[in-house]
Structures are given as C-alpha cells and as structure tokens.
N, C-alpha and C positions, 0 to 999 in steps of 0.2 A: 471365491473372492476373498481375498486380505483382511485379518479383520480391520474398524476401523479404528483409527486414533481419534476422531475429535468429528463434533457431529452439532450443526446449528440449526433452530429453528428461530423464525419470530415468533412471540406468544402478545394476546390481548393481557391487559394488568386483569383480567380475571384471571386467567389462565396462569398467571406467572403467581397469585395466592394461592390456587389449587394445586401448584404443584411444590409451594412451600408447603403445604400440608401432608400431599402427600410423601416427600421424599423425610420430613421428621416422623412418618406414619413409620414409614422403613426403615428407620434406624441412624439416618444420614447424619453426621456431627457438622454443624453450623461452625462457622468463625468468619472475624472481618476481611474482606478485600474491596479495594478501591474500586469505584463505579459501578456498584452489583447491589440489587435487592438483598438477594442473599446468593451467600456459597457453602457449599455443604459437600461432604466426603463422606464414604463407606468404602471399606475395604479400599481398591485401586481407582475406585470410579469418583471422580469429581463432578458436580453440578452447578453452574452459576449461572444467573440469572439477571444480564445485562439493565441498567441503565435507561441504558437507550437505546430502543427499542419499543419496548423489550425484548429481548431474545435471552433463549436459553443456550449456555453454550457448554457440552459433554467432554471430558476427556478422560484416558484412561483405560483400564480392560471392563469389558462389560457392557458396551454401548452397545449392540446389537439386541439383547437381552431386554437392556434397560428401554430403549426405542419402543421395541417391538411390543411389549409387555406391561408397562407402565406408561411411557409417555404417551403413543398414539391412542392407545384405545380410551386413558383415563384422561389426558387432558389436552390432546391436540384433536380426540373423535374424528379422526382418517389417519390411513395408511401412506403416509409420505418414503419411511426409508427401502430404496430396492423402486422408488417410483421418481427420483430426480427427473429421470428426461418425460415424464408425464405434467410436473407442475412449473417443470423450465424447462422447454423443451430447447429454448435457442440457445441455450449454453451449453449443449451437445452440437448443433449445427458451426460448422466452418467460418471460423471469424478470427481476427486481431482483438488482442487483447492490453491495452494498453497504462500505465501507471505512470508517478516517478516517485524518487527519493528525495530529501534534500532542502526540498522549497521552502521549509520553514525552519531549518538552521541556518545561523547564520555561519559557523564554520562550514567547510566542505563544499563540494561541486552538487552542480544538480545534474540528478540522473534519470533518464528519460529509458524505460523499457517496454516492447514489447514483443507480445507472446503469441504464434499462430496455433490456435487446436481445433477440432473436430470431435464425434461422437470418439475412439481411441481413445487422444491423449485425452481428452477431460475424464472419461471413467479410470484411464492411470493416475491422473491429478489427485480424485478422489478418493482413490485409497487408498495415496499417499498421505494423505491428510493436507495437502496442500490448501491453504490461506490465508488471508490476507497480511501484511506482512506485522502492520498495527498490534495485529494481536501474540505476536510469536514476541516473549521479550527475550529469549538467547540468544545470539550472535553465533553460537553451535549451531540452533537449529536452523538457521537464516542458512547457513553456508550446507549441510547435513538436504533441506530443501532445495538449494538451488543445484546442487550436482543428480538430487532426483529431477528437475525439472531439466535439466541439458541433459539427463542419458536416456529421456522418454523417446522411444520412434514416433515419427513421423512429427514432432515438432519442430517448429522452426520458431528461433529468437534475433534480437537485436537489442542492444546498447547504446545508447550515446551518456556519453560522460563527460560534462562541460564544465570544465575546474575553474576555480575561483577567478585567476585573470580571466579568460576567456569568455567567462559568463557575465566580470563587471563589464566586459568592453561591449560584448551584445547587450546588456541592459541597458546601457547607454545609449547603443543603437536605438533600440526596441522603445526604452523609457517608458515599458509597463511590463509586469510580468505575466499577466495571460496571451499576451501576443507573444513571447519569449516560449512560452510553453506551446501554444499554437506551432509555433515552425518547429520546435522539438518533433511536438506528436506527428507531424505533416512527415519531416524527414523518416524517424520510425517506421509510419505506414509504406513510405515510398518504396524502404529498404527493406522492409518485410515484403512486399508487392514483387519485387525483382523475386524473390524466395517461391511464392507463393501466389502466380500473378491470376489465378482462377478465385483466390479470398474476395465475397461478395461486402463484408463489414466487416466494420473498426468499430470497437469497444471503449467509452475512457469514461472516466470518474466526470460531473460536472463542474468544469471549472472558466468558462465563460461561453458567450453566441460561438454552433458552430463554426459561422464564417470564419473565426477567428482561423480555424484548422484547415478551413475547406479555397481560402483566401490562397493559404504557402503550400497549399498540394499542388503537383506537377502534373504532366499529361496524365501521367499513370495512375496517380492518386485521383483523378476528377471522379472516374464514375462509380467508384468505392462507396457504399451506405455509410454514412456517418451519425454513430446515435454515443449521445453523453446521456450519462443520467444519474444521479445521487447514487451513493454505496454502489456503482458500480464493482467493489472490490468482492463482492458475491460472486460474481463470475468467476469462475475459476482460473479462465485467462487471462483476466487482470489481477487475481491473485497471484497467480504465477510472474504475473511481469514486475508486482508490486514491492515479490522477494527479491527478484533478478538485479533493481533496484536496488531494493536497502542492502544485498551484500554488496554490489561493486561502491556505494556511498561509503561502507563502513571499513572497507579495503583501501579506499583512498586515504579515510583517517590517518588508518594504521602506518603507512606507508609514507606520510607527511609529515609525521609528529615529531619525529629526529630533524627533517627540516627546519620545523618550527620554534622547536626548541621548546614546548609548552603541549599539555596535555589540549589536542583537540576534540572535546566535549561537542554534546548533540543538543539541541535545541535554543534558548536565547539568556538561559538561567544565570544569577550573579556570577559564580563558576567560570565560564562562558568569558561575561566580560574582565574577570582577574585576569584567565589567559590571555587577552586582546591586549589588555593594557601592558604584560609583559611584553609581546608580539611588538609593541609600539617602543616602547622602553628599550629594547633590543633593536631595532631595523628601523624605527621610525615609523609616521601615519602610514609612507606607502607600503608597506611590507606587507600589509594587511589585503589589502588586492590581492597577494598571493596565497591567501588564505582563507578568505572570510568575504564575505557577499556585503560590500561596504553602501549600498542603497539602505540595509538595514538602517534602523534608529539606533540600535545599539554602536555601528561605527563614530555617527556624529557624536554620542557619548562619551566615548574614547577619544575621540580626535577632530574635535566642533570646529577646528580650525581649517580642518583637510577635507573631512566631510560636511556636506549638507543635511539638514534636517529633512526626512522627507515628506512630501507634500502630502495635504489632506486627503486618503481615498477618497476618489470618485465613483460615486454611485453606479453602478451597471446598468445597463442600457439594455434594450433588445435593438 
C-alpha cells in the first residue's frame, strides 16, 4: 500500500489536550494557523488540530508511524488506521457521491458533481490522499487530484456546469436556491444512473428536505436510496466529487477573466465588489448576468437600480 499523505481523525477536547501534550513531549514546534487549537511540525510531518470538530488532521512523511505508534495507542486507545472499512464500512459499498462548487460566490457558475465508487476506487481514493476540496488550498493540487480521480478504474463521473446567465435565469425560475440545487443533484444521479444503473445510493452534503431531490428525480432516479447528512464530505465520493467541482469552478474563472475584463475573485469580499463595479462601469448593470449570480446582495449594491435587494431568508421547514 502507498504510503499515506494526509490522515483525519475526530478527537473529544480531551483528547485534542492530550495530544498537545504529547506531540510538545516529541519535540514538535508549535506556530499560528487559522481555525486550529494548535499546529505543530517535526521534521516533514505536520499536526493540526481543527476547530471544529475537533479533529486532528496529519500531513506529510511519517503518518503511518505517527498513527500507529503515538496517536492510536496513546490518544485515540483503538486501532482505526488499516481498519476504515470496519468503522465505515458504507463508504467502501457502491454509491454516488455527490457535491458542488460555487454556491457561495458570487462571481462564477455553480457546479454540480458527482462521483460513483465502490470498495476499489475508494481504497485508490484513499491513498491518493483524496478530500474534501475546503481543505486543499492549491489550485495545483485541485487539478494534480482531479486527473487522479478521472484515471481511477472503475469509476464513473459527471459534471453539470451552470454559468452565470443560465443559472440567473433558472433561479428566477426556481426563485430559491435549494430547489435550484435539488434538480442539479437529481440530473447528476440521473446521468450517473445511465453509467451505473445497478448504484443502490446517492450521497450529498445537507442542504435542504430530501423531497426537494427526490421531487426532480425521473423514472430512473425513483427507487435510488437517498441519504443527506452534515460533513458528508467524509466520504470519500463526495470528496472526490467536491474536487471534480471546485476544478471545473476555478477553470471557468480563468477562462472568463479576459472576457470580463477584471480579476474574477472567489467569495463575496470588498475585492469582489471593486471588480463588479468595474464590470458595471464597463458593460453596464446587465453585464453582470454574465458573470456574477446577481440574486446576491452584493449586485443590488452595485446596481440597486437593476437589482433587487433580496428577501428575508425563510425559515426551513420539514
């Protein structure tokens, strides 16, 4: 087996003081990073210790070592590495795995993927070091993973990529975005279904009532198991689909930006809206449709005349 690159556990906050203890016991040098109890280095092997969670997340040479030798025995007490398909076993069983990119910028399209695996590809996933895409912040290693995930046998993928016109004009259909994302994920399964029509489940992050997905499924899609659940990007086939994602999001950037005539930036930061108001400066309110998800708050900011403010979230329902 490969060795591995990057290695997560959850820890209880005792467990996550226990092994600040132990890893200054071994020599490790501390310094700041964003969202971490702490993070610590020796030699090639880094430690950090999420947030939220908590979870410890390993990367670097050494993590079989360090697992095996330190972490289970002294502070997680069982043997988890070399036993994944023992404490998950359904993320080795045959399923869709599903993500997108997107949703919360306001430049760029949203991008809806997913990922069919089975026991196979998920132990190739695995020591690939394939997940979640949140956590990967190179744009190398986004594209470096996603060519491992397309040359895996026996996987199958799909894409949908709904650029900025195309996605205002459905939201205006839709006029909510978890029904917008419902018929995304519904098409996905459908067109992974034709790939793969013996796939028992679909995997996806929580993000509203299944009905919402189970409503825009076709013949084929009806009797598919459908399960959402928080940090579904644990799976490894929603990791997989989560990169598949943010490279083709961060493809279309690139590929735009000479259209645009202005750096298209990721998220909703001032930055963000300087390029918009160039965008607007340049082509006018509408120009922005072809660029930028103008349901945002940020368009009526730029262009209160051409967009609306948008209305109060409404509460979820079951």
């Amino acid at each position: 087996m490969p060795p591995l690159h990057s290695y997560t556990a959850p820890l209880t906050p005792e467990q996550a003081t226990k092994l600040r203890a132990l890893v200054e016991e071994l020599g490790f040098k501390f310094s700041p990073k964003p969202y971490t109890i702490f993070f610590a280095q020796k030699e090639k092997l880094s430690v950090a210790v999420y947030e939220k969670g908590p979870k410890v997340l390993l990367q670097g040479k050494g993590i079989e070592d360090f697992v095996s030798f330190e972490l289970e025995p002294k502070i997680l007490e069982e043997a988890r590495l070399g036993y994944e398909e023992v404490h998950a076993p359904e993320m080795f069983e045959p399923h869709f795995g599903i993500d997108e990119s997107g949703k919360g910028d306001f430049f760029g399209p949203l991008v809806i993927a997913g990922v069919y695996s089975d026991r196979e590809v998920a132990r190739r996933f695995m020591e690939a070091g394939i997940q979640d895409s949140k956590r990967i912040g190179s744009d190398a290693k986004i594209h470096a993973l996603a060519k491992i995930i397309r040359e895996t046998p026996g996987v199958a993928l799909e894409t949908i990529l709904i650029g900025p016109e195309k996605y205002n004009e459905l939201y205006e259909k839709f006029a909510n975005l978890n029904d917008l994302l419902g018929w995304g994920h519904a098409r996905i399964i459908e067109n992974l279904l034709e790939k793969r029509p013996e796939c028992p489940r679909a995997l996806s992050d929580k993000f509203a009532d299944e009905r919402v997905i189970k409503k825009a499924l076709l013949k084929n899609g009806k009797l598919i198991v459908l399960e959402q659940r928080t940090k579904a990007e644990s799976d490894l086939a929603v990791a997989a689909a989560s990169i598949l994602a943010r490279e083709a999001f961060i493809d279309w950037l690139e590929r735009n930006e000479k259209r645009a005539g202005v750096t298209l930036g990721r998220g909703v930061s001032e930055p963000i809206k300087v390029a918009a108001r160039k965008i607007v400066e340049q082509g006018g309110a509408e120009a922005l449709r072809k660029f930028a998800k103008v349901h945002f708050r940020t368009a009526h900011e730029i262009a209160p005349d051409s967009f609306a403010a948008p209305p109060p979230r409404r509460p979820w329902r079951k």
